[in-house]
N, C-alpha and C positions, 0 to 999 in steps of 0.2 A: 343366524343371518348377520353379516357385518354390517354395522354401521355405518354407513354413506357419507352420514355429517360428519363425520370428526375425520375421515382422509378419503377423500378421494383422487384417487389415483390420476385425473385426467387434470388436473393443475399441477403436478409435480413436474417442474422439467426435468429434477434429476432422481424419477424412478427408476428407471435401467439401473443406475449406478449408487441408487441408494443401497445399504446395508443395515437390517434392524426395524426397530419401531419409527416411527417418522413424529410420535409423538416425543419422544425425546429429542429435539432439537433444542428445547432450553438448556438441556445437560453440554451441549455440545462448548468446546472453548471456545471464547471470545478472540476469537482472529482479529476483530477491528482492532483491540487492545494490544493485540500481539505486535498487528504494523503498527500503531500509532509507538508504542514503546521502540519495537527497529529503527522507525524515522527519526525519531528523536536521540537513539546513539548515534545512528550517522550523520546525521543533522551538528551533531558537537564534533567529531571527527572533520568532517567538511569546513565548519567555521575555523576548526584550529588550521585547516590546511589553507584555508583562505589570506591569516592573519600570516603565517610562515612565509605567504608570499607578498604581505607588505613589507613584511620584512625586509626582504631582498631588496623591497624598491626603494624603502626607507631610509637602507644600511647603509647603502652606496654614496659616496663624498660624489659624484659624477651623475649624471643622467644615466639609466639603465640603458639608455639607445644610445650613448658613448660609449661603454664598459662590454658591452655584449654583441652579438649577432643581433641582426633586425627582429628575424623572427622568432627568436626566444625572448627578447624584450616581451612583443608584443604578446607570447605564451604568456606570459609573467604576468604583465598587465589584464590581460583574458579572465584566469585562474584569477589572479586575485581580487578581482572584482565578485565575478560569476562565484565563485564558490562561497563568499557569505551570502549572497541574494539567494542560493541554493537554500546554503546549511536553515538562514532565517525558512524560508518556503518549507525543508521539511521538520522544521520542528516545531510549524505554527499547523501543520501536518493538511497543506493546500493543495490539490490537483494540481497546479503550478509548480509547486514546490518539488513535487514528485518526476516530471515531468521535465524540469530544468536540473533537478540532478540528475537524472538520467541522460541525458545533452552531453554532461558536466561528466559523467561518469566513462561517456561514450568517446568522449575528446580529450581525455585525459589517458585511453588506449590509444587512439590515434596518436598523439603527439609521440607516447612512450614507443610507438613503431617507427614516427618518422623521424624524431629527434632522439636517438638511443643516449640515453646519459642524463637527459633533462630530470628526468625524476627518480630521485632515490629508490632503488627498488628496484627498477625496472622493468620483467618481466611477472616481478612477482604482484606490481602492483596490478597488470594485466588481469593475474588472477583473484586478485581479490577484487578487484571491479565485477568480473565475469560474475564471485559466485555471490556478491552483494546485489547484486540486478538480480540474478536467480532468486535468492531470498524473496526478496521486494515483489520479484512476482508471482510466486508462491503466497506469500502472506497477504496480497491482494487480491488476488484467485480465491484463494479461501474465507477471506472477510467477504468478499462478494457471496459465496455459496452463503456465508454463514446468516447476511442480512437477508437471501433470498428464505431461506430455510423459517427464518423466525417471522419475516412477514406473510409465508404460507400456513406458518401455526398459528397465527393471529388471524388468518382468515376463517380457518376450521371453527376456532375458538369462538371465534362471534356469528359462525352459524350453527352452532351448537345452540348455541344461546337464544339464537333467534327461533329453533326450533322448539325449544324447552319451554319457552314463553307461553304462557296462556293468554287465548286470543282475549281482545276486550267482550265479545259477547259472554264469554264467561264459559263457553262450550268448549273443550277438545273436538279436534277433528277427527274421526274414528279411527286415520291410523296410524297417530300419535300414539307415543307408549303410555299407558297410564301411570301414575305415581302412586 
């Protein structure tokens, strides 16, 4: 007869789609660890491409809105702002942070469609945006399973415990296993 306490099936949301023992969820890897180390390489990537773009603004003997189109200035100025308050958000690894690069990641395809030439790369940066948000969402998807997963073994776990207990009268209840 199986043991009821240690899994029951009717608290798992992901039974259909689990594979194996459910008590090895502690074996499982650390997803959070995995995004929080992602966020923090693109997090450095984002601040250098933030500084690149004071660059520009810095470089110039002239106002950037003399030297250029209006609305690449104003690209310039955008980026360069937004993209440190990004890189800072995900490398202090904040729902904001995540959330405004991805803004940042999503306007940075925009622009490279509507402004063709504005940023180095091009098309190609198109695609490393695409499969960097893929990433991010992948490696969120699965820190979320992974924090559901261990707060469902911590539930088992402490009613194992609570079963295993000996009541204070000092009696087992008849069908409690003996020891």
């Amino acid at each position: 007869m199986a043991d009821r306490t240690i899994y029951d099936d009717g608290e798992d949301p992901y039974r259909p789609i689990r594979i194996g023992d459910p008590a090895s969820v502690t074996d499982a890897p650390k997803w959070g660890v995995l995004l929080l180390r992602f966020m923090r390489i693109v997090a450095l990537f984002w601040v250098i491409q933030g500084l690149l773009h004071w660059r520009i603004v810095m470089a110039t003997n002239q106002s950037i809105f003399d030297v250029m189109p209006r609305n690449a200035a104003f690209a310039i100025i955008f980026f360069a702002v937004l993209d440190l308050v990004a890189g800072v958000g995900l490398w202090l690894a904040t729902p904001w942070g995540g959330v405004l690069w991805l803004l940042i990641a999503s306007a940075q395809i925009f622009v490279t469609l509507s402004i063709p030439g504005f940023f180095v790369g091009g098309y190609l940066l198109i695609g490393v945006n695409a499969f960097l948000i893929m990433i991010y969402f992948a490696l969120t998807f699965e820190a979320g399973r992974d924090d559901d997963a261990q707060r469902l073994y911590e539930k088992r776990r402490q009613r194992k415990a609570e079963n295993e207990a000996e009541p204070k009268n000092g009696r087992r209840p008849p069908w409690a296993p003996k020891k």
